[in-house]
PDB file of N, CA, C and O in Angstrom:
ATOM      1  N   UNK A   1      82.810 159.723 124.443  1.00  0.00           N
ATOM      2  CA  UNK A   1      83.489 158.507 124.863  1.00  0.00           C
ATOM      3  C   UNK A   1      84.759 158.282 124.034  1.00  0.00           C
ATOM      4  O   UNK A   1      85.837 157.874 124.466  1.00  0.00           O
ATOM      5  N   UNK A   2      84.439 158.631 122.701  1.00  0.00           N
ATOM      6  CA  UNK A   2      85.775 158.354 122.110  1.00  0.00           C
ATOM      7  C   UNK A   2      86.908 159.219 122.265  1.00  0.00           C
ATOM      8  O   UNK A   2      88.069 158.876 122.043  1.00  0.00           O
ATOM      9  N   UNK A   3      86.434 160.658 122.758  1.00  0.00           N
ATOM     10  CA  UNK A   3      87.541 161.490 123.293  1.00  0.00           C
ATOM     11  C   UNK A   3      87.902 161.178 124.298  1.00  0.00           C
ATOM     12  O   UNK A   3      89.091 161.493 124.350  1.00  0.00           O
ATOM     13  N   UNK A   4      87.533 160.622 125.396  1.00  0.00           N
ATOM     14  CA  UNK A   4      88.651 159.701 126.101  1.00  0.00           C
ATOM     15  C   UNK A   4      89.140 158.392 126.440  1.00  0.00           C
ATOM     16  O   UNK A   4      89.802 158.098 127.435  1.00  0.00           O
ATOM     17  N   UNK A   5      88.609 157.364 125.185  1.00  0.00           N
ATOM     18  CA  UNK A   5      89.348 156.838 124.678  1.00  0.00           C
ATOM     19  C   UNK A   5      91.046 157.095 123.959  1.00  0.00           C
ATOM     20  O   UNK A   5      92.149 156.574 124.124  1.00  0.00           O
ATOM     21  N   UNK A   6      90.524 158.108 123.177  1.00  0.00           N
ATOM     22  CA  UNK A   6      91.717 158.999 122.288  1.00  0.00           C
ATOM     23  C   UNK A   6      92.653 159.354 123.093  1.00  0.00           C
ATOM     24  O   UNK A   6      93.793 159.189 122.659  1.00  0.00           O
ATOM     25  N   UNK A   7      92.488 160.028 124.697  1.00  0.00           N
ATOM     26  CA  UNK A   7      93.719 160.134 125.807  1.00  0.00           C
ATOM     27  C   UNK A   7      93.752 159.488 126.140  1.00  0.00           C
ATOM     28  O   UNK A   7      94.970 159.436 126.312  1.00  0.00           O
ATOM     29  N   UNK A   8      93.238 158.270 126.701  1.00  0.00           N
ATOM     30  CA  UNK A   8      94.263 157.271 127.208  1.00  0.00           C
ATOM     31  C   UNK A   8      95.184 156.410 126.181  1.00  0.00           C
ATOM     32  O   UNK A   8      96.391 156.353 126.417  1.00  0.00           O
ATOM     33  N   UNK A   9      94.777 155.896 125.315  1.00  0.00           N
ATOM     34  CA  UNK A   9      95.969 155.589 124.251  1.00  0.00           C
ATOM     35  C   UNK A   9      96.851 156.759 124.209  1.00  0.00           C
ATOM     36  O   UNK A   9      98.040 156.439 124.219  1.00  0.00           O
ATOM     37  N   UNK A  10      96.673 157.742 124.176  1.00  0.00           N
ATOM     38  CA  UNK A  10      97.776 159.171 123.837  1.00  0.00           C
ATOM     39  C   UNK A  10      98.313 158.591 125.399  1.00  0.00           C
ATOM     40  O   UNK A  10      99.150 157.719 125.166  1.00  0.00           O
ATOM     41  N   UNK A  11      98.190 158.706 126.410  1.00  0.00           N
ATOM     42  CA  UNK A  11      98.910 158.413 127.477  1.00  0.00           C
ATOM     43  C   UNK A  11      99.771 157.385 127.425  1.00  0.00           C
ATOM     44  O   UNK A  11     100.986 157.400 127.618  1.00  0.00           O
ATOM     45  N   UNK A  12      98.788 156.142 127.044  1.00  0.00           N
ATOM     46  CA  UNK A  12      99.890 154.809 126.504  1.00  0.00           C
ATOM     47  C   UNK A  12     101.160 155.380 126.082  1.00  0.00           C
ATOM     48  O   UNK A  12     102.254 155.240 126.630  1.00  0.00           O
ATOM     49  N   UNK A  13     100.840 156.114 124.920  1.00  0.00           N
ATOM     50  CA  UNK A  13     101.920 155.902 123.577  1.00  0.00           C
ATOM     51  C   UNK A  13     103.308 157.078 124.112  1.00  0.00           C
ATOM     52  O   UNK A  13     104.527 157.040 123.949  1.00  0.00           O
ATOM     53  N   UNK A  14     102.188 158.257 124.936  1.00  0.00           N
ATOM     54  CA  UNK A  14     103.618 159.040 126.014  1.00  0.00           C
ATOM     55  C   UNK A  14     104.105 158.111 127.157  1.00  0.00           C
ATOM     56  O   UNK A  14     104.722 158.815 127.957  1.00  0.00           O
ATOM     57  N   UNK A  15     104.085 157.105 127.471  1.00  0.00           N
ATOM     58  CA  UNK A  15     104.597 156.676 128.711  1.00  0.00           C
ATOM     59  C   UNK A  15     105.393 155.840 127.925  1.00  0.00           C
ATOM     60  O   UNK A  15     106.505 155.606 128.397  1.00  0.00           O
ATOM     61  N   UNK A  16     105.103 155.291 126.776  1.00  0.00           N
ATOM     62  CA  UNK A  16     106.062 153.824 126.250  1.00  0.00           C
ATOM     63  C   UNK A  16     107.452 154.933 125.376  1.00  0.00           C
ATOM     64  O   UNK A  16     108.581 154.582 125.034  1.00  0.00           O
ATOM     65  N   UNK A  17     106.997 155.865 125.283  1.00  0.00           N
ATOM     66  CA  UNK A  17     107.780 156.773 124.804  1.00  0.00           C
ATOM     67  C   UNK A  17     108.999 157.143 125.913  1.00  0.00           C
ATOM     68  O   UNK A  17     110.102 156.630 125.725  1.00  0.00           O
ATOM     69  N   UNK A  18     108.840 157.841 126.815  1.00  0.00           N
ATOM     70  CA  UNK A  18     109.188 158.141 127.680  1.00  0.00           C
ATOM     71  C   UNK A  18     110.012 157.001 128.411  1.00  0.00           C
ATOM     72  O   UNK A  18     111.030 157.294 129.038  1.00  0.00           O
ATOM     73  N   UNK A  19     109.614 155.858 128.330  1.00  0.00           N
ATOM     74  CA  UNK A  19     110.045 154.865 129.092  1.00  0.00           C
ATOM     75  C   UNK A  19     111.475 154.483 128.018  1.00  0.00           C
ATOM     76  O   UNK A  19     112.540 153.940 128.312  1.00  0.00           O
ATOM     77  N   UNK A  20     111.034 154.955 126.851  1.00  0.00           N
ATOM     78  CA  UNK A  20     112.180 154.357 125.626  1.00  0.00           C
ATOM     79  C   UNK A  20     111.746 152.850 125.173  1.00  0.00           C
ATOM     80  O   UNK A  20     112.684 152.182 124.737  1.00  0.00           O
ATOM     81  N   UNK A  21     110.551 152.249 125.205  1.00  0.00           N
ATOM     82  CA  UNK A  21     110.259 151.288 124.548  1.00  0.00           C
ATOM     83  C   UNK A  21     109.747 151.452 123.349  1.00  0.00           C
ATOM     84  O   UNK A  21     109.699 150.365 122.773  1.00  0.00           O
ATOM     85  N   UNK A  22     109.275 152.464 122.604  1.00  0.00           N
ATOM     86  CA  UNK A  22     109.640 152.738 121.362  1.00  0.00           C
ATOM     87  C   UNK A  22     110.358 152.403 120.397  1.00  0.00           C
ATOM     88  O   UNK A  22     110.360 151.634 119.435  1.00  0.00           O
ATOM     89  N   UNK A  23     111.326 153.613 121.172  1.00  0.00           N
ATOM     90  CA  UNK A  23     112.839 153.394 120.089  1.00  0.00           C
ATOM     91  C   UNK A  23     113.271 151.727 119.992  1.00  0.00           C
ATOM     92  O   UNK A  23     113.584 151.081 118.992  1.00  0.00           O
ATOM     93  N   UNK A  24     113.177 151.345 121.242  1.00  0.00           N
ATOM     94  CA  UNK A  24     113.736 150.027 121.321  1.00  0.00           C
ATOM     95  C   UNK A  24     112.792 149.203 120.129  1.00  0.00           C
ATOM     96  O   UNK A  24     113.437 148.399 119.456  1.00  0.00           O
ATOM     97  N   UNK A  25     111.232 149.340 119.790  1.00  0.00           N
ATOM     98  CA  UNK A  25     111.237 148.377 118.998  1.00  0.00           C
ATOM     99  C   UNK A  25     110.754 149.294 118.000  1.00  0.00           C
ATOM    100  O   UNK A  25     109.622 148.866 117.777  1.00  0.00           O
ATOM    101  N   UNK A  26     110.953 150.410 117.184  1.00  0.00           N
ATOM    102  CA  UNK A  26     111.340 151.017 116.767  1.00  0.00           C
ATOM    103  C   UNK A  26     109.713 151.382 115.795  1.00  0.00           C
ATOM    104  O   UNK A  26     109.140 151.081 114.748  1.00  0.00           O
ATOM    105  N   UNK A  27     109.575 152.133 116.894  1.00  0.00           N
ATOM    106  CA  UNK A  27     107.860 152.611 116.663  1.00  0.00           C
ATOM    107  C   UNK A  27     107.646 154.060 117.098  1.00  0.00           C
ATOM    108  O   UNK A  27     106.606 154.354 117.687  1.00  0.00           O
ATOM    109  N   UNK A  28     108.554 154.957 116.846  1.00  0.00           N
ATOM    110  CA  UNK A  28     108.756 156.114 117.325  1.00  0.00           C
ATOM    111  C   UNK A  28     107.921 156.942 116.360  1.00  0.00           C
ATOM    112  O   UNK A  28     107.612 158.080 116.711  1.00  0.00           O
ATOM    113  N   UNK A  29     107.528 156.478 115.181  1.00  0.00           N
ATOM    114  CA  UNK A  29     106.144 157.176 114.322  1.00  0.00           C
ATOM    115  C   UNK A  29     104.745 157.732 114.876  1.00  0.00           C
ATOM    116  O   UNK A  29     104.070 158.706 114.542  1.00  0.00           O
ATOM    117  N   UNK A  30     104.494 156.334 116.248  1.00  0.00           N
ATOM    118  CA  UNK A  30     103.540 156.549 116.603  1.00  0.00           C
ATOM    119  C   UNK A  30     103.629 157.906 117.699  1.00  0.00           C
ATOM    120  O   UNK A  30     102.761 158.270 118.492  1.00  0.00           O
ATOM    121  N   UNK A  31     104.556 158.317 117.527  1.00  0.00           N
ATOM    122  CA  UNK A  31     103.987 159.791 118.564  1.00  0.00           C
ATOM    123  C   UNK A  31     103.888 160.776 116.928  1.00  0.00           C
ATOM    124  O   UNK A  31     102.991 161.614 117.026  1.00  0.00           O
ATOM    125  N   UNK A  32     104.531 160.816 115.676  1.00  0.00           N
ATOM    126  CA  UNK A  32     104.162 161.717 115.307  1.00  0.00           C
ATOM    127  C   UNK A  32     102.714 161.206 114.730  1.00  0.00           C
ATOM    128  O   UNK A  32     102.129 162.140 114.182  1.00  0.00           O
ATOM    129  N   UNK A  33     101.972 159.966 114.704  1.00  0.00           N
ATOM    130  CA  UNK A  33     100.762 159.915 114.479  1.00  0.00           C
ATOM    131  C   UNK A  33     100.123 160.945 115.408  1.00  0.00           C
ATOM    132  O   UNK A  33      99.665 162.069 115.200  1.00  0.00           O
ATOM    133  N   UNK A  34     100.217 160.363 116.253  1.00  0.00           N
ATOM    134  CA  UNK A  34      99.636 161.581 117.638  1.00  0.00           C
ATOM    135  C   UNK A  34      99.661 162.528 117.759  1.00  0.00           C
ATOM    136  O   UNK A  34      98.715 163.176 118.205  1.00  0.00           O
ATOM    137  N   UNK A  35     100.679 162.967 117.436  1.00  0.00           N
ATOM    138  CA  UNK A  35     100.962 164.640 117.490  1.00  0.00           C
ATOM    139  C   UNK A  35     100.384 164.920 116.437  1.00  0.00           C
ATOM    140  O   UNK A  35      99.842 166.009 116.625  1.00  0.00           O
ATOM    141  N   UNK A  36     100.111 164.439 115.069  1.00  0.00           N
ATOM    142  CA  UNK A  36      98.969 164.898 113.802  1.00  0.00           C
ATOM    143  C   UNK A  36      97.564 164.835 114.497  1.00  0.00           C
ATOM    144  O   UNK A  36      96.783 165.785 114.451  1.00  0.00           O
ATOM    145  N   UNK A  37      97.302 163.704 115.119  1.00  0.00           N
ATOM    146  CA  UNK A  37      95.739 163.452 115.669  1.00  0.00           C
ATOM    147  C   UNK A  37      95.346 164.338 116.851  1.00  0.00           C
ATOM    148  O   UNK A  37      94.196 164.220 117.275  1.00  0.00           O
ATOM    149  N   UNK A  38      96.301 165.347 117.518  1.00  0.00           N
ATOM    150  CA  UNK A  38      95.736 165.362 118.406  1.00  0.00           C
ATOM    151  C   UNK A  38      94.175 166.682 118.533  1.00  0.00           C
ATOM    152  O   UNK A  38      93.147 166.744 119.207  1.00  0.00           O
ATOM    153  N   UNK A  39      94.901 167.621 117.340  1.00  0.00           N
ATOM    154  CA  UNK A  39      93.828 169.162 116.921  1.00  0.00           C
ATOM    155  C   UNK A  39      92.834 167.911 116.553  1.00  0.00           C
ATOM    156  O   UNK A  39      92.486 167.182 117.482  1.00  0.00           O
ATOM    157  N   UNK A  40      92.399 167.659 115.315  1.00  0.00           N
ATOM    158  CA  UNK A  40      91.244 166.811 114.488  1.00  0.00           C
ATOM    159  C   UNK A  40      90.752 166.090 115.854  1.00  0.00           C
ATOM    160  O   UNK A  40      89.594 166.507 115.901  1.00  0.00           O
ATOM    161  N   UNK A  41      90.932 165.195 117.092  1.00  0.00           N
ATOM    162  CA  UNK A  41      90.757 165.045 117.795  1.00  0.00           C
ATOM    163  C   UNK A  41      90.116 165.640 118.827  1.00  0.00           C
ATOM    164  O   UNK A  41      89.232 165.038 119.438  1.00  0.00           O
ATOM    165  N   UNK A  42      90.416 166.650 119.080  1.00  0.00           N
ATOM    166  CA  UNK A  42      89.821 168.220 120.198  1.00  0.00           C
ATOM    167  C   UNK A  42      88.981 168.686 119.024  1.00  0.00           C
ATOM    168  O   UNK A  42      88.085 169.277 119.626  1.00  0.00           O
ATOM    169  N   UNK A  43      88.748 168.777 117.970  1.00  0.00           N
ATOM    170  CA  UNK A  43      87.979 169.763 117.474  1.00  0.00           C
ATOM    171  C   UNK A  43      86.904 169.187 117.309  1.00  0.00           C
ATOM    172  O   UNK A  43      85.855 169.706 117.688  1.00  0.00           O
ATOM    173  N   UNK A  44      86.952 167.738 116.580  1.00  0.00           N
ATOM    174  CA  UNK A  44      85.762 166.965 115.898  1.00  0.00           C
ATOM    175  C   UNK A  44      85.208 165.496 116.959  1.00  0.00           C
ATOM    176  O   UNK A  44      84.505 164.509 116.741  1.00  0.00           O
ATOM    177  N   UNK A  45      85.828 165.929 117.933  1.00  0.00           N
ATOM    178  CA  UNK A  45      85.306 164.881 119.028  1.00  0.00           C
ATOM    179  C   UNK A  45      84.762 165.956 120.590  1.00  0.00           C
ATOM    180  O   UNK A  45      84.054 165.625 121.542  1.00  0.00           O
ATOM    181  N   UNK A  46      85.026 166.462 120.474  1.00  0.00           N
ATOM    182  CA  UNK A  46      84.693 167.361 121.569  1.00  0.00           C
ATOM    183  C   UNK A  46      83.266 168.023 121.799  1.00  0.00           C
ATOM    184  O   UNK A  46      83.081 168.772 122.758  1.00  0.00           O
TER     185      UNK A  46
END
């Protein structure tokens, strides 16, 4: 359950990305959180 929990926030955080609401309030960290979480994520939730 928590592994897909874990993609849909990852979806959130690519669409607000993508959309450029990020940058705009200037939270562009949270994709490299994501991009750190995403292996530890697939490995230890799977």
């Amino acid at each position: 359950m928590l592994f897909y929990a874990f993609y849909l926030i990852a979806g959130v955080i690519l669409f607000l990305h993508f959309n450029g609401w990020l940058r705009r309030n200037n939270l562009e960290w949270l994709m490299l959180v994501l991009a750190a979480a995403v292996f530890p994520v697939v490995i230890f939730l799977k």
